[in-house]
N, CA, C and O atoms as CSV, one atom per row, in Angstrom:
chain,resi,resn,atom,element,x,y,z
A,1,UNK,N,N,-16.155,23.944,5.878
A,1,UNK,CA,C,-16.644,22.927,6.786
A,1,UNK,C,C,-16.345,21.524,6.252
A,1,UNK,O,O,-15.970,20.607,6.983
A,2,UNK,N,N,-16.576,21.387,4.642
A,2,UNK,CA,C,-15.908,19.613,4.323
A,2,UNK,C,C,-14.510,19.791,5.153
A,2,UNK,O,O,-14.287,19.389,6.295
A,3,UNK,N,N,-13.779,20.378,4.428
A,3,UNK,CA,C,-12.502,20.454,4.524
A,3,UNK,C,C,-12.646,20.139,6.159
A,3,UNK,O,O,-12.697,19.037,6.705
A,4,UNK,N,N,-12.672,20.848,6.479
A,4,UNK,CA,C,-12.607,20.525,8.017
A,4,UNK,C,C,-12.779,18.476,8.672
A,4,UNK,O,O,-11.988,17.700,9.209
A,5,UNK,N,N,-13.959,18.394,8.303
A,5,UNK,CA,C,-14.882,17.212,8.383
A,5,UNK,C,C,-13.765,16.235,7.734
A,5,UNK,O,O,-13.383,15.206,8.292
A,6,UNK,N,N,-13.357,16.632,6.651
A,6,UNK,CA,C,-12.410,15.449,5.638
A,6,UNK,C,C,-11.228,15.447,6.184
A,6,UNK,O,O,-10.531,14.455,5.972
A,7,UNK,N,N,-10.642,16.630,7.093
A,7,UNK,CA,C,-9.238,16.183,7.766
A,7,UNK,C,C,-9.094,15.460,9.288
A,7,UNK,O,O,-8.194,14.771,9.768
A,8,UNK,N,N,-10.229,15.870,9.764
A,8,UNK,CA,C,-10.874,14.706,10.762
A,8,UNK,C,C,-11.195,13.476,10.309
A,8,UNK,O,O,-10.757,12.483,10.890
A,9,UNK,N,N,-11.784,13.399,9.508
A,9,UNK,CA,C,-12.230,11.596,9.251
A,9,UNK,C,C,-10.789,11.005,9.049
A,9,UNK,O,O,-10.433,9.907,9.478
A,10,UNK,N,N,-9.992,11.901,8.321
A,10,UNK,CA,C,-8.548,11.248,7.216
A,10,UNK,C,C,-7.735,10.466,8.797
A,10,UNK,O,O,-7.118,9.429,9.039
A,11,UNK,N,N,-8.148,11.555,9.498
A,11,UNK,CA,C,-6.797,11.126,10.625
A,11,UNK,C,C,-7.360,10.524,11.801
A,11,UNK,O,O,-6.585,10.064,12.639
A,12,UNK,N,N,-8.827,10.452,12.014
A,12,UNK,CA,C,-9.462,9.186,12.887
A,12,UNK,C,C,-8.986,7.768,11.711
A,12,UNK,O,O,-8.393,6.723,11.981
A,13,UNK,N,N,-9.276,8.037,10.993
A,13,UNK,CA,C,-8.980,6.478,9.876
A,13,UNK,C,C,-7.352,6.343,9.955
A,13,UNK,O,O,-6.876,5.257,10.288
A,14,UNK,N,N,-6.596,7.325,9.681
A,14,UNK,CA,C,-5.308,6.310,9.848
A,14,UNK,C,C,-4.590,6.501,11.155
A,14,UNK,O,O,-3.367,6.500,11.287
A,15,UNK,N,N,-5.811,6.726,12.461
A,15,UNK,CA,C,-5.498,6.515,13.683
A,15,UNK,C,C,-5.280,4.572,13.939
A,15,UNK,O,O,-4.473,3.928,14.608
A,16,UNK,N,N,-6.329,4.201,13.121
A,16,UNK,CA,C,-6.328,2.363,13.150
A,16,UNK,C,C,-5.700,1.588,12.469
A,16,UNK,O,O,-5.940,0.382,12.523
A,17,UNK,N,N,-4.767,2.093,11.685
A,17,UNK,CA,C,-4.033,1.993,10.542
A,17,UNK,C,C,-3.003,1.050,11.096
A,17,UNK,O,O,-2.342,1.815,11.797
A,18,UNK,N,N,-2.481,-0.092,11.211
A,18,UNK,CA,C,-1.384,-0.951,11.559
A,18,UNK,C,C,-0.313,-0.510,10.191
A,18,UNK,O,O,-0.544,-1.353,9.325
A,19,UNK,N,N,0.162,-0.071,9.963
A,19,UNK,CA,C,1.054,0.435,8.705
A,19,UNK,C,C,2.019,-0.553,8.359
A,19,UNK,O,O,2.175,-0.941,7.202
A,20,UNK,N,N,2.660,-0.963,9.320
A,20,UNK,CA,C,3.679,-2.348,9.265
A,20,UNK,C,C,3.166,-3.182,8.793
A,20,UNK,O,O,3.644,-3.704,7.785
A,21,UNK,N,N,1.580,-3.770,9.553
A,21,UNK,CA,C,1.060,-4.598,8.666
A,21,UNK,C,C,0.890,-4.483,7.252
A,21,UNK,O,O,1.201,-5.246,6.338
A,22,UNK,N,N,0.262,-3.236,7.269
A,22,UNK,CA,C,0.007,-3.169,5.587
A,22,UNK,C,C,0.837,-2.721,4.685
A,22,UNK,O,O,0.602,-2.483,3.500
A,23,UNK,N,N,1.926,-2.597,5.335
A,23,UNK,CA,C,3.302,-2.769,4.182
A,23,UNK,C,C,3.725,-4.273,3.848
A,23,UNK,O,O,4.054,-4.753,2.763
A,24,UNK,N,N,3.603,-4.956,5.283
A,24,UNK,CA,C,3.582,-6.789,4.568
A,24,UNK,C,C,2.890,-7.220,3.871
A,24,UNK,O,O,3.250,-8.100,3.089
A,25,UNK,N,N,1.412,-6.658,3.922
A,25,UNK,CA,C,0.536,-7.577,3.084
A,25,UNK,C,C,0.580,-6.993,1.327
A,25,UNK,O,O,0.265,-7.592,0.298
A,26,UNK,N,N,1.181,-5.391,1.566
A,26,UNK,CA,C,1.213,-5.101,0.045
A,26,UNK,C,C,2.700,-6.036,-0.495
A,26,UNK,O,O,3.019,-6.438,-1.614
A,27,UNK,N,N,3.342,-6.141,0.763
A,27,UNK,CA,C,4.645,-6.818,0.041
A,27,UNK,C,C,4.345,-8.225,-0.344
A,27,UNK,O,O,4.727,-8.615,-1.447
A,28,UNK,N,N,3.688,-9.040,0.469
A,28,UNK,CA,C,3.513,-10.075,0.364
A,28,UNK,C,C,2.568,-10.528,-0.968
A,28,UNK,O,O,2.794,-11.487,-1.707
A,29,UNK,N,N,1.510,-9.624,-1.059
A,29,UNK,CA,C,1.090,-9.791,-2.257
A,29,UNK,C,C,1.568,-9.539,-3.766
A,29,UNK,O,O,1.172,-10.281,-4.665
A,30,UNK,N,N,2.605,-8.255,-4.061
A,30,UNK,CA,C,3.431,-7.981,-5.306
A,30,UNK,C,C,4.037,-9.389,-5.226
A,30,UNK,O,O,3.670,-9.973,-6.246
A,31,UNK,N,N,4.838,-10.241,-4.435
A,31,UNK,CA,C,5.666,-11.203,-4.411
A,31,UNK,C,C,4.558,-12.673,-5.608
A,31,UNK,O,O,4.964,-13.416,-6.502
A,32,UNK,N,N,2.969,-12.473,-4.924
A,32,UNK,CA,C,1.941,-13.342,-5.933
A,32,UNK,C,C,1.665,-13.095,-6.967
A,32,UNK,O,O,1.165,-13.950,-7.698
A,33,UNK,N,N,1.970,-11.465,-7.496
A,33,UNK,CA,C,1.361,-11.263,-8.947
A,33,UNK,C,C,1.785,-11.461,-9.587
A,33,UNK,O,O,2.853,-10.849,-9.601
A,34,UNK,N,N,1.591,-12.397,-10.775
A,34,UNK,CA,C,2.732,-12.969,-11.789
A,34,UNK,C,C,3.006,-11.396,-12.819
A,34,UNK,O,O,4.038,-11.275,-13.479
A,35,UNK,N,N,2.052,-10.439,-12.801
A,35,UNK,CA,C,2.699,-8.926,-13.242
A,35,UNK,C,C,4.167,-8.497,-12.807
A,35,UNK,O,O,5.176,-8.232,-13.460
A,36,UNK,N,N,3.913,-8.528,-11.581
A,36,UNK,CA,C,4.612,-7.899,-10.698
A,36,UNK,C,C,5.997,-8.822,-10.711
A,36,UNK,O,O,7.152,-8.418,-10.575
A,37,UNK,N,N,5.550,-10.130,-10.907
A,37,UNK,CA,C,7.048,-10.701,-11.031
A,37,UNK,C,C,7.997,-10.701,-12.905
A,37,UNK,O,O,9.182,-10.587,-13.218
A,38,UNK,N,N,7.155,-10.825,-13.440
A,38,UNK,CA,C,7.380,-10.722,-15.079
A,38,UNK,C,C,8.228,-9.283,-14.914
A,38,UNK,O,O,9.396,-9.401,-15.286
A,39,UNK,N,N,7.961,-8.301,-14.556
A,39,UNK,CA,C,8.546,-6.685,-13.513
A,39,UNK,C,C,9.703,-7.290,-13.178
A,39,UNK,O,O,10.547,-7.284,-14.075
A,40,UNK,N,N,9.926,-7.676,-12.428
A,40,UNK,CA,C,11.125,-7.692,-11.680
A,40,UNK,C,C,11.779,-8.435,-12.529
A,40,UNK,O,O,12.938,-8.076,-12.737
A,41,UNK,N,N,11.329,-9.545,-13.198
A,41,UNK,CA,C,12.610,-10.323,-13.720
A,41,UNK,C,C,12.914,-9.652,-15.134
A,41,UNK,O,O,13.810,-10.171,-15.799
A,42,UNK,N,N,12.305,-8.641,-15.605
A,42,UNK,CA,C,12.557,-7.596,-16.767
A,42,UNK,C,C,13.178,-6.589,-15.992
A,42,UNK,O,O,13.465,-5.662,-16.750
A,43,UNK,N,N,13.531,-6.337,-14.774
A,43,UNK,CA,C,14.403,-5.252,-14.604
A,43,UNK,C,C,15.610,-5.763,-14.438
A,43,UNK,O,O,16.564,-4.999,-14.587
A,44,UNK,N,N,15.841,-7.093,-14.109
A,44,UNK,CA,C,16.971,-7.672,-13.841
A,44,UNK,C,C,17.834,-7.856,-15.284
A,44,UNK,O,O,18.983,-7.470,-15.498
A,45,UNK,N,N,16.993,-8.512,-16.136
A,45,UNK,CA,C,17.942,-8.705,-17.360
A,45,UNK,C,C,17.485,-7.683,-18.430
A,45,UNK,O,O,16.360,-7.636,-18.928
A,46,UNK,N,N,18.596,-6.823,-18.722
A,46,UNK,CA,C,18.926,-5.402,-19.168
A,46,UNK,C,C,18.345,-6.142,-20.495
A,46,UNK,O,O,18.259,-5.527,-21.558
């Protein structure tokens, strides 16, 4: 019966899910983390 209950909730919740959006805002935010950029500019120079 969870099981049941937990694959219903999973897929009412990413029934509201804008996904596009929240691929911009994860993109948009890696672009602010100075982690995330120190990352990239260490993958660039070998």
């Amino acid at each position: 019966m969870d099981e049941e209950y937990a694959r219903k909730l999973h897929a009412e919740l990413n029934k509201y899910i804008d996904w596009d959006v929240a691929i911009d805002h994860v993109k948009l935010k890696a672009r602010e983390d100075p982690a995330v950029q120190r990352y990239q500019v260490m993958k660039r120079k070998p």
